[in-house]
DSSP file (Angstrom, degrees, kcal/mol; ACC not computed):
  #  RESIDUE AA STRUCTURE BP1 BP2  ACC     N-H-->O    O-->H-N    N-H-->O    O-->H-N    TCO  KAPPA ALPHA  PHI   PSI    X-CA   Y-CA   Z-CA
    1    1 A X              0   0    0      0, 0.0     2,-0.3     0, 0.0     5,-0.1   0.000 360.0 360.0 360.0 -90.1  136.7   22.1  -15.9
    2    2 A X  B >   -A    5   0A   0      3,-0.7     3,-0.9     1,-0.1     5,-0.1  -0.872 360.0-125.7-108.4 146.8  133.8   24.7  -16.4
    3    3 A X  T 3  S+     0   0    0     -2,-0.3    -1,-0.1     1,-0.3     2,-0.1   0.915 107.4  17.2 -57.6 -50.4  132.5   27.0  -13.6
    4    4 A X  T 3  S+     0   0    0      1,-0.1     2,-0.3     2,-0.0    -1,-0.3  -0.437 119.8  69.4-124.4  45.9  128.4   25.8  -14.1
    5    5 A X  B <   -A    2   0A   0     -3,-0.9    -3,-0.7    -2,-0.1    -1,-0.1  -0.642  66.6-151.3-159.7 104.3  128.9   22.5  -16.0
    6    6 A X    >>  -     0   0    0     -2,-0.3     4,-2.5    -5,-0.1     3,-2.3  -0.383  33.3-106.3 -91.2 166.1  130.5   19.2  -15.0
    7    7 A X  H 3> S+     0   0    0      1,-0.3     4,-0.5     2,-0.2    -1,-0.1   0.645 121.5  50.8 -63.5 -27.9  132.4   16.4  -16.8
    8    8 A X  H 34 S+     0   0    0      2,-0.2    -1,-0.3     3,-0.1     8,-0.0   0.507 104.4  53.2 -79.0 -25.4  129.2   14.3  -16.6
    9    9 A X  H <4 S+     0   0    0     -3,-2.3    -2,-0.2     1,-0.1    35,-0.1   0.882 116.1  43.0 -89.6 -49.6  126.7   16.8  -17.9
   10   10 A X  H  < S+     0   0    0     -4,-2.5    35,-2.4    34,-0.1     9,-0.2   0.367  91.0 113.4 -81.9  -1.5  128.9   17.1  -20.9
   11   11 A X  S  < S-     0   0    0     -4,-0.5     2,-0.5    33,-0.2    33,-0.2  -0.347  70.3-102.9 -79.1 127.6  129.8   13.5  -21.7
   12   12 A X     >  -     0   0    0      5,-1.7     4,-1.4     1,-0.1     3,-0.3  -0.326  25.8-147.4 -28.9  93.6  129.0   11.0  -24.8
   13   13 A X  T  4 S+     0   0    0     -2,-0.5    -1,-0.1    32,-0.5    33,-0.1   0.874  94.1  37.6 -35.8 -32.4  126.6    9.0  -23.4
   14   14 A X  T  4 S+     0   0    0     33,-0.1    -1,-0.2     3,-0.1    -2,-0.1   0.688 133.2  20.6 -98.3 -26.5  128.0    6.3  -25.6
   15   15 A X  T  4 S-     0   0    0     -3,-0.3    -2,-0.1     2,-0.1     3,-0.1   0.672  92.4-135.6-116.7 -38.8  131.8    6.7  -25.6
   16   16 A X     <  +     0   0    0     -4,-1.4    -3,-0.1     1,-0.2    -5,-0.1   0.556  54.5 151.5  54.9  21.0  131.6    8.9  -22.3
   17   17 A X        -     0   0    0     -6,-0.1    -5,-1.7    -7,-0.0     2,-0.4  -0.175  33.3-167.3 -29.2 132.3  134.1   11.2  -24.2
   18   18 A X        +     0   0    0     -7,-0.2     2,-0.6    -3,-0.1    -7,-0.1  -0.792  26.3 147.2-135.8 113.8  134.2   14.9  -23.4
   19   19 A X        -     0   0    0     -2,-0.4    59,-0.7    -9,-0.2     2,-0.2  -0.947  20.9-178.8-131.7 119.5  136.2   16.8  -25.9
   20   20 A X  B     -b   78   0B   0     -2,-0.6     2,-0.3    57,-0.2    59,-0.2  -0.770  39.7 -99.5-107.9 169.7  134.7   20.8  -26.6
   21   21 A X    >   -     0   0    0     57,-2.2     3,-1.3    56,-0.3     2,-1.1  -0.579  54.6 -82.6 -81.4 139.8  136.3   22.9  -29.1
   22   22 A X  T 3  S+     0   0    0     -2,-0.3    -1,-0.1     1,-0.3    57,-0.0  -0.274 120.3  15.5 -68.5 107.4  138.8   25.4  -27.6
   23   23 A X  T 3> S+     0   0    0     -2,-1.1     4,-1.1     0, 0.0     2,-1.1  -0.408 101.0 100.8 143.5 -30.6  137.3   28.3  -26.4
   24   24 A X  T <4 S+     0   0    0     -3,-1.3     4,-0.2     1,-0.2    -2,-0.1   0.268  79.5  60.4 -62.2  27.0  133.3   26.6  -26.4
   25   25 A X  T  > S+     0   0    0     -2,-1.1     4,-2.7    -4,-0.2     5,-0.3   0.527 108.6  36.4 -78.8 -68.1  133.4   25.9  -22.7
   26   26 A X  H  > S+     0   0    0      1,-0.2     4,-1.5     2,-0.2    -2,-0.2   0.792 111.1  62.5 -75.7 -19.6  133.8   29.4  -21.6
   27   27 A X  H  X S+     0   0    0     -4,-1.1     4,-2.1     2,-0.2    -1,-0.2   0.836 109.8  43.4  81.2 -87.6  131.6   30.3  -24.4
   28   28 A X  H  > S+     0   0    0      2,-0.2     4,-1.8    -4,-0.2    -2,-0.2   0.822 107.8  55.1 -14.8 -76.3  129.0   28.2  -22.4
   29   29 A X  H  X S+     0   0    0     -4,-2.7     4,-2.0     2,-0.2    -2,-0.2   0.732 106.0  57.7 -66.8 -36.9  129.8   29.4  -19.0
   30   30 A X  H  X S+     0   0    0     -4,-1.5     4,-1.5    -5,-0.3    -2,-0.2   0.940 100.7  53.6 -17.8 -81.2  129.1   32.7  -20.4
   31   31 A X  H  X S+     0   0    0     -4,-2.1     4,-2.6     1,-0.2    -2,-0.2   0.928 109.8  45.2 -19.3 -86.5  126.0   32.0  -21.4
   32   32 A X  H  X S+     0   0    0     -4,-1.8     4,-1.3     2,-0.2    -1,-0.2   0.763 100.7  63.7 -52.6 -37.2  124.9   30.8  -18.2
   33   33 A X  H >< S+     0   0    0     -4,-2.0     3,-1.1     2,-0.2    -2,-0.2   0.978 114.6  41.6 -32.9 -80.8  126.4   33.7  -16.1
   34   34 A X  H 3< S+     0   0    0     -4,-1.5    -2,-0.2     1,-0.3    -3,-0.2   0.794 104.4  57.0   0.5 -85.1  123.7   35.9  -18.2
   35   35 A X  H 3< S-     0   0    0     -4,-2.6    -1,-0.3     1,-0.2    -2,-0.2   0.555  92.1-151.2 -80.0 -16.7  121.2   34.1  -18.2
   36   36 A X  S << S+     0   0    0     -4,-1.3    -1,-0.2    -3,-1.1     2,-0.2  -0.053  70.9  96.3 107.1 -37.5  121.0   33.9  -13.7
   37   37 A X  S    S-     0   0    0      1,-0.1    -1,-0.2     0, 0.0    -2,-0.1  -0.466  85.5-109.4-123.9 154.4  119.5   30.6  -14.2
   38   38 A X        -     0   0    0     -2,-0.2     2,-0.6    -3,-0.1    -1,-0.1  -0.432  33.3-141.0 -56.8 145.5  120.9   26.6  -14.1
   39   39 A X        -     0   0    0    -35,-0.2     2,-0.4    46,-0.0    46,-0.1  -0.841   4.5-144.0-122.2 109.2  120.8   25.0  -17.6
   40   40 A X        -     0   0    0     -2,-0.6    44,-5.8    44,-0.2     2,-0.8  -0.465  18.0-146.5 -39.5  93.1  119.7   21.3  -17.8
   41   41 A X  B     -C   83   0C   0     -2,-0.4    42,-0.2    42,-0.3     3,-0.1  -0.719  22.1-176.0 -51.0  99.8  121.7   19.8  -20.5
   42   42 A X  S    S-     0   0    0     40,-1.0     2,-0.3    -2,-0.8    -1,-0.2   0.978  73.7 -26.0 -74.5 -58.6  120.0   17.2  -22.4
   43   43 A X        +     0   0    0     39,-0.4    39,-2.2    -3,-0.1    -1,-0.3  -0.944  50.7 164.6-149.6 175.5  123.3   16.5  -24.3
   44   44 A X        +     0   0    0      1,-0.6    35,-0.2    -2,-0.3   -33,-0.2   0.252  64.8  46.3-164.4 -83.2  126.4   18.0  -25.4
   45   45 A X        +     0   0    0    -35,-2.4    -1,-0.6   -28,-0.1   -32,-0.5  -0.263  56.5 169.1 -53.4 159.4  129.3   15.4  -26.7
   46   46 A X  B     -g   68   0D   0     21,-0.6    23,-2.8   -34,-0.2     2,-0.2  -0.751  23.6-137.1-174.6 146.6  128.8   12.7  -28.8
   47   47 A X    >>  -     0   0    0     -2,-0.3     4,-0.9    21,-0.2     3,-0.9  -0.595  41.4 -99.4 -93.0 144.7  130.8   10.1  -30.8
   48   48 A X  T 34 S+     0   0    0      1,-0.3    20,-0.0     2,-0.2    -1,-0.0   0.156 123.8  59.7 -42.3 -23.9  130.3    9.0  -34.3
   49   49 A X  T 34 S+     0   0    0      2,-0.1     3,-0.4     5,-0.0    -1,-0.3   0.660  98.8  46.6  72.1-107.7  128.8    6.3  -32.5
   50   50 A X  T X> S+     0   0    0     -3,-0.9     3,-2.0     1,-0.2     4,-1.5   0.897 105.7  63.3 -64.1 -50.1  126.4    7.7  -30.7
   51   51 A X  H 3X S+     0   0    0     -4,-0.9     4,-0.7     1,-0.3    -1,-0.2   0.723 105.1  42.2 -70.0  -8.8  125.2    9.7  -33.7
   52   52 A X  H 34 S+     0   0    0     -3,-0.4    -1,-0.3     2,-0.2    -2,-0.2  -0.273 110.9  57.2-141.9  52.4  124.1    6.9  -35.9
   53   53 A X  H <4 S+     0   0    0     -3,-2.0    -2,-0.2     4,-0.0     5,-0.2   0.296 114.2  41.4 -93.9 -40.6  122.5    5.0  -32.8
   54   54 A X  H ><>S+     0   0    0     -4,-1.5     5,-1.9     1,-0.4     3,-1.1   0.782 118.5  44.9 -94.5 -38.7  120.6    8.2  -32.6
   55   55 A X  G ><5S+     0   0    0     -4,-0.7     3,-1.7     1,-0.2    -1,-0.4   0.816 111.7  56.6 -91.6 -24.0  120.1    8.4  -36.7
   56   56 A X  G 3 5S+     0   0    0      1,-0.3    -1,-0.2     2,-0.1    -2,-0.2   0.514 107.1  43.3 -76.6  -4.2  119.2    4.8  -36.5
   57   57 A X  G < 5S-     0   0    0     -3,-1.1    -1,-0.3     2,-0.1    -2,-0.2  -0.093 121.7 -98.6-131.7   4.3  116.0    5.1  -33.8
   58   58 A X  T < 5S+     0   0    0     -3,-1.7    -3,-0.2    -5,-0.2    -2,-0.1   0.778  72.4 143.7 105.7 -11.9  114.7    8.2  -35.7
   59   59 A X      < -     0   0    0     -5,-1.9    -1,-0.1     1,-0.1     2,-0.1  -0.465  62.3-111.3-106.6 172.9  115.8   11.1  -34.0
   60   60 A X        +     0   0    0     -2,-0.0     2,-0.3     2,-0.0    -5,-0.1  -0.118  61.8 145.2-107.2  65.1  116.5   13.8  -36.2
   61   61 A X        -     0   0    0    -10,-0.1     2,-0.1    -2,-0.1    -3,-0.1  -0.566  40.9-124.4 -89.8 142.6  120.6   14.0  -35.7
   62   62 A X        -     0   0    0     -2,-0.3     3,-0.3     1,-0.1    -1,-0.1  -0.276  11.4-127.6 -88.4 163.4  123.2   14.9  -38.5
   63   63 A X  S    S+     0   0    0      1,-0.2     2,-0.2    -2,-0.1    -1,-0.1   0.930 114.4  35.7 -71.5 -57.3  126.0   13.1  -39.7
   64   64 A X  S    S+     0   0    0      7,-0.1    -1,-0.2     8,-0.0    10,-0.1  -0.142  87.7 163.0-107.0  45.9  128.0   16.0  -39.2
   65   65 A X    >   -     0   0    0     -3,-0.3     3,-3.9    -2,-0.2    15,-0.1  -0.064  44.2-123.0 -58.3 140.2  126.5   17.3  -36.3
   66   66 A X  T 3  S+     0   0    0      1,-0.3    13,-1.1    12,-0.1    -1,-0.2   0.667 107.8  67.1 -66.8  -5.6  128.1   20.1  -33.8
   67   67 A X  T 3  S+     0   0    0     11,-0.2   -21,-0.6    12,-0.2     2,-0.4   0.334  84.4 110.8 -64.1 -18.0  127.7   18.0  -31.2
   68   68 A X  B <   -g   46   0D   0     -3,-3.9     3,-0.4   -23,-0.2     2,-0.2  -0.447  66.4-123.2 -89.4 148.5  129.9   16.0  -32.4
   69   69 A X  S    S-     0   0    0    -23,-2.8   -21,-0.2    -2,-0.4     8,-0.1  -0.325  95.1  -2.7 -38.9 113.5  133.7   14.7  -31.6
   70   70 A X  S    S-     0   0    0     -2,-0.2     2,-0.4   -51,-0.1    -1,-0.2   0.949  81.7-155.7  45.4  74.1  136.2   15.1  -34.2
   71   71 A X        -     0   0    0      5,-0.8     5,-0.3    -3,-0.4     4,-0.2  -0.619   8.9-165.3 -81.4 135.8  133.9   16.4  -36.3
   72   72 A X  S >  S+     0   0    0     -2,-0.4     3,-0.6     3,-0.2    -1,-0.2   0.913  79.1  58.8 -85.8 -42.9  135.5   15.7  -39.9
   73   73 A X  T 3  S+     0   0    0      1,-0.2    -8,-0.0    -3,-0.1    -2,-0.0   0.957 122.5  18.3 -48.0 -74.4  133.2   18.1  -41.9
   74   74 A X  T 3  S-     0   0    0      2,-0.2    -1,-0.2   -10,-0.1    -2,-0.1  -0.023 100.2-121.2-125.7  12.2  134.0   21.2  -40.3
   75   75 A X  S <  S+     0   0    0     -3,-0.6     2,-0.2    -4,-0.2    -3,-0.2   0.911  72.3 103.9  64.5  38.7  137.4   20.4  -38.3
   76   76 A X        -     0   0    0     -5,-0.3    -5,-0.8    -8,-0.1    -2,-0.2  -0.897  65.5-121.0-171.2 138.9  136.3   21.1  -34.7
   77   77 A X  S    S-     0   0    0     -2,-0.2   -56,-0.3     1,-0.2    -8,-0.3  -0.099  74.5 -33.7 -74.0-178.5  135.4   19.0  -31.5
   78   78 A X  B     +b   20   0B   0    -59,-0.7   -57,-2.2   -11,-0.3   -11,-0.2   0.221  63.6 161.4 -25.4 128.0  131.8   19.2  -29.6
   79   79 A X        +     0   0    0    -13,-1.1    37,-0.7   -35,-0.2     2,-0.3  -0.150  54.0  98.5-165.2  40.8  130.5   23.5  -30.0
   80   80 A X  E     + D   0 115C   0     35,-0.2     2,-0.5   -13,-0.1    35,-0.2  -0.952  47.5 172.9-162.1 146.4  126.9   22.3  -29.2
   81   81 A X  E     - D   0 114C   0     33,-0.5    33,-0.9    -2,-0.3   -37,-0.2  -0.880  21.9-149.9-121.6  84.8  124.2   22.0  -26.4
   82   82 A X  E     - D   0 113C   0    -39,-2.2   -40,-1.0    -2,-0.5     2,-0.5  -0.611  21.8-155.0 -72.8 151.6  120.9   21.1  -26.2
   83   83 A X  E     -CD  41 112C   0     29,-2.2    29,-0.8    -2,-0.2     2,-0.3  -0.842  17.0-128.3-112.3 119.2  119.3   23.1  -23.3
   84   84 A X  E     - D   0 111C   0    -44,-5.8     2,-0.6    -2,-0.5    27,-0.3  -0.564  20.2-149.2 -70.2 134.7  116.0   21.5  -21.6
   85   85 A X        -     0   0    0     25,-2.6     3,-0.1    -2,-0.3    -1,-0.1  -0.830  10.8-167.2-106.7 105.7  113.5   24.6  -21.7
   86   86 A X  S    S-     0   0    0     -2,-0.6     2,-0.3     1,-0.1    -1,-0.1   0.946  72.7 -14.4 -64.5 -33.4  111.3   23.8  -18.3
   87   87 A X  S  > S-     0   0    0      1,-0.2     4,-1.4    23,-0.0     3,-0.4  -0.983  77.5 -89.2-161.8 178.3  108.4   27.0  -20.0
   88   88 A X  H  > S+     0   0    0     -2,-0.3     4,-2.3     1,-0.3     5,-0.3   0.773 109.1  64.2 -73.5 -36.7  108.2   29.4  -22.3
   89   89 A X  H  > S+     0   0    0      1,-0.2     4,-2.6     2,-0.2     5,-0.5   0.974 105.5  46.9 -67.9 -30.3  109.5   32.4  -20.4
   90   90 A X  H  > S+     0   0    0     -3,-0.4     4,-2.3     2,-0.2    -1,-0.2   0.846 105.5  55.5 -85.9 -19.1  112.6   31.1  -19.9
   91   91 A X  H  X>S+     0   0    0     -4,-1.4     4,-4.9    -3,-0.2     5,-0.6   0.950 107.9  54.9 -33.3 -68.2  113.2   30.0  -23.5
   92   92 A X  H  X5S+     0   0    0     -4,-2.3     4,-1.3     1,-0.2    -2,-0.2   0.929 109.8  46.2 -53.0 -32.1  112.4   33.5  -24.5
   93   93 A X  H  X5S+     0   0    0     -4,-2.6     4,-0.8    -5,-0.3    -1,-0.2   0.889 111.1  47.7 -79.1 -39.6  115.1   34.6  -22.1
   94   94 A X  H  X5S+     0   0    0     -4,-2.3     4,-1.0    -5,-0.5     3,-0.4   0.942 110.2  57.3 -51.6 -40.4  117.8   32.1  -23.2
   95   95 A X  H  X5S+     0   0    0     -4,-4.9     4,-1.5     1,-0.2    -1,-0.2   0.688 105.5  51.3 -86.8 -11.5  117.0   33.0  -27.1
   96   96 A X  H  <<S+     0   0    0     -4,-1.3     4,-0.3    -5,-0.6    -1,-0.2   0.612 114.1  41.9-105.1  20.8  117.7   36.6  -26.5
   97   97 A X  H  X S+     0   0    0     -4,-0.8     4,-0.9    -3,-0.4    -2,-0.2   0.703 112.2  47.7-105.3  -5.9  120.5   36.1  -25.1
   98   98 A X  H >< S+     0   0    0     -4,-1.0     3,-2.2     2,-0.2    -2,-0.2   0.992 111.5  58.2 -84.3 -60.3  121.8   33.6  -27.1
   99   99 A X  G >< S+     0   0    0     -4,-1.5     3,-0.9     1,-0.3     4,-0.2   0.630  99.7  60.4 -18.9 -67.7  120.7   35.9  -30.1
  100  100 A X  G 34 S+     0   0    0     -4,-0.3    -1,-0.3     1,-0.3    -2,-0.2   0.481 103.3  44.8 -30.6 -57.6  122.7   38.5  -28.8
  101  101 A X  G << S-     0   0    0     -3,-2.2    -1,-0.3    -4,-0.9    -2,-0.2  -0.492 111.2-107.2-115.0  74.8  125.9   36.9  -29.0
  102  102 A X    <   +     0   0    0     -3,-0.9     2,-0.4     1,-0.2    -2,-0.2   0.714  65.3 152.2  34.7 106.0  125.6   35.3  -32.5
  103  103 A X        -     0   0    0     -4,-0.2     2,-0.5    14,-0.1    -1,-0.2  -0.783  53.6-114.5-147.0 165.6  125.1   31.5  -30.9
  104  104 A X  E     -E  115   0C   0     11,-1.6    11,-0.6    -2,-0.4     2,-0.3  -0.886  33.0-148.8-103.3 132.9  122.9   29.3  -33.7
  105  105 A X  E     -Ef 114 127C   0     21,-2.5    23,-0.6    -2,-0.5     2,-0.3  -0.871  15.7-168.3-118.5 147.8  119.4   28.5  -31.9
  106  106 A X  E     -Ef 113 128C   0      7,-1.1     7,-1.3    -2,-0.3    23,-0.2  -0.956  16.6-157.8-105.2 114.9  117.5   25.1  -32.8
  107  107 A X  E     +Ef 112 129C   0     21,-4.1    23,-1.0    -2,-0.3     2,-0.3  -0.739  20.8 166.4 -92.4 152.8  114.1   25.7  -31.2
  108  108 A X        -     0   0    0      3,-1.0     3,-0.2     1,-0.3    -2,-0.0  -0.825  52.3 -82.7-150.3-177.9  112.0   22.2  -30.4
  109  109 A X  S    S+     0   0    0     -2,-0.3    -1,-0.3     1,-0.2     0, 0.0   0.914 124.8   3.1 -41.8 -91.0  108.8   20.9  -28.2
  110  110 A X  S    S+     0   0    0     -3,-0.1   -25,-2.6   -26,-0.0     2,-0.2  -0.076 125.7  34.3 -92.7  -8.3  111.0   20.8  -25.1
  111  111 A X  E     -D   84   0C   0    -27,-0.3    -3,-1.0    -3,-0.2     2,-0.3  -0.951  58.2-129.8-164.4 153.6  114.7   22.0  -25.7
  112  112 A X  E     -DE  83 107C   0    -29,-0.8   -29,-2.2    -2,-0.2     2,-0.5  -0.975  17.1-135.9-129.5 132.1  116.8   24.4  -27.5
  113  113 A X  E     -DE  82 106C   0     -7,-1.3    -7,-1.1   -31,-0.3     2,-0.4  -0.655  21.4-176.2 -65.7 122.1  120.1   23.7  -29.6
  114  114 A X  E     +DE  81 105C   0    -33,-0.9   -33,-0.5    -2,-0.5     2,-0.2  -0.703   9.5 159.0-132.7  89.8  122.3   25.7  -29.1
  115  115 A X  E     -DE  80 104C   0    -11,-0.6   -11,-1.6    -2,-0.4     2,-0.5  -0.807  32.8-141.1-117.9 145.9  126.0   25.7  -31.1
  116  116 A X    >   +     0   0    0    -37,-0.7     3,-3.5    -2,-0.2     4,-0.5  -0.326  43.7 143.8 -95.3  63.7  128.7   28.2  -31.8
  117  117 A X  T 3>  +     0   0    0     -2,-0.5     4,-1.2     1,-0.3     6,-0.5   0.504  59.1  75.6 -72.2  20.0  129.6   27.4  -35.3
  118  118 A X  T 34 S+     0   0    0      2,-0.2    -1,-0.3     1,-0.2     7,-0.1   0.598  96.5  52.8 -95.6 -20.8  130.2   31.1  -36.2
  119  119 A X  T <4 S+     0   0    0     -3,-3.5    -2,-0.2   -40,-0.1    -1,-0.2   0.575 117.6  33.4-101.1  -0.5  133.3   30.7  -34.3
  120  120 A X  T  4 S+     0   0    0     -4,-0.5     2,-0.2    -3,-0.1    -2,-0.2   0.576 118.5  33.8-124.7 -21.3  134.5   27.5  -36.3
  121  121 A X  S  < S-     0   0    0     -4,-1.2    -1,-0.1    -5,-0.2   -47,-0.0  -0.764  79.9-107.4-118.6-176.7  133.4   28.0  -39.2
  122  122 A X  S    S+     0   0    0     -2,-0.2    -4,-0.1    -3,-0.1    -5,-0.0   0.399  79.5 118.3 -63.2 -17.8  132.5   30.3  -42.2
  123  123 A X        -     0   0    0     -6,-0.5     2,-0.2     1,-0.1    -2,-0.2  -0.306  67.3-130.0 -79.3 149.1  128.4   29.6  -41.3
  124  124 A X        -     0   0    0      1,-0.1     2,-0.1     0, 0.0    -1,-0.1  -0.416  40.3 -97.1 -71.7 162.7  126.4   32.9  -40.3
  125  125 A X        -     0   0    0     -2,-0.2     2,-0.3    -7,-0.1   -21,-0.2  -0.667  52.9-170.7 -73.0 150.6  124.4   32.0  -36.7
  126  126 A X        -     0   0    0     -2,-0.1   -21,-2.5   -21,-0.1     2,-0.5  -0.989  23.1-133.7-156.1 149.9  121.0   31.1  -37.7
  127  127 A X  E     +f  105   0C   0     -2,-0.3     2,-0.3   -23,-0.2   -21,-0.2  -0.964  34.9 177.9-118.9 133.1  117.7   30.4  -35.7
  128  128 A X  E     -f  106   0C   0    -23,-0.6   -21,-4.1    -2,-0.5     2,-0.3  -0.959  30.3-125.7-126.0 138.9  115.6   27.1  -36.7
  129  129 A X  E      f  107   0C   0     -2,-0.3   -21,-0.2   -23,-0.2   -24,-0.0  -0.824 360.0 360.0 -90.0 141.1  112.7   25.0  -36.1
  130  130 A X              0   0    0    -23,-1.0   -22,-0.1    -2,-0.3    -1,-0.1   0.281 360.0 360.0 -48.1 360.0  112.9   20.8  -35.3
């Protein structure tokens, strides 16, 4: 499937689905080439499902999230990552490279979101706090 990423990392927890958008895999693997270092996926698919378990406990996940499967809004399967960040240097290193090549950063405690809607949609890339 992908050189640094397995069918398992990338999976619906709920559904166990793995559907990316064509071309956000290598997109991904990219990414990780750069950056030298493994990236710890906390999640990367999810089903419609899965996102309003997730809106239903609190967490703060969109209806129409990039994470999602058959995304309806925006026409386009899974084009989003969250990344565990183990410390801050390597956060800093991840966000300038994701900067770099227009990727949308979410920064949090613990993780960074990381989606390419610039390649599926109309949206500029944009960097945000949780």
């Amino acid at each position: 499937m992908l050189k640094y990423f397995t069918e398992d990392e990338l999976k619906c927890p709920s559904s166990g689905e793995v559907k990316l958008a064509e071309g956000f895999g290598e997109k991904l693997d990219e990414l990780r080439d750069a950056l030298g270092y493994p990236m710890q996926l906390n999640s990367a698919c999810r089903s419609n499902d899965h996102v309003n378990w997730l809106i239903t406990r609190g967490y703060p996940a969109s209806r129409y999230s990039f994470h999602l499967i058959n995304n309806s809004k925006y026409g386009t399967d899974t084009c989003a990552v969250d990344v565990h960040v183990p410390h801050s240097r390597y956060r800093f290193q991840l966000m300038e490279l994701a900067m770099k090549d227009e990727w949308t950063i979410g920064v949090a405690k613990s993780f960074l979101h990381l989606d390419r809607r610039v390649d599926y949609t109309t949206m500029n890339p944009v960097v945000y706090v949780y």
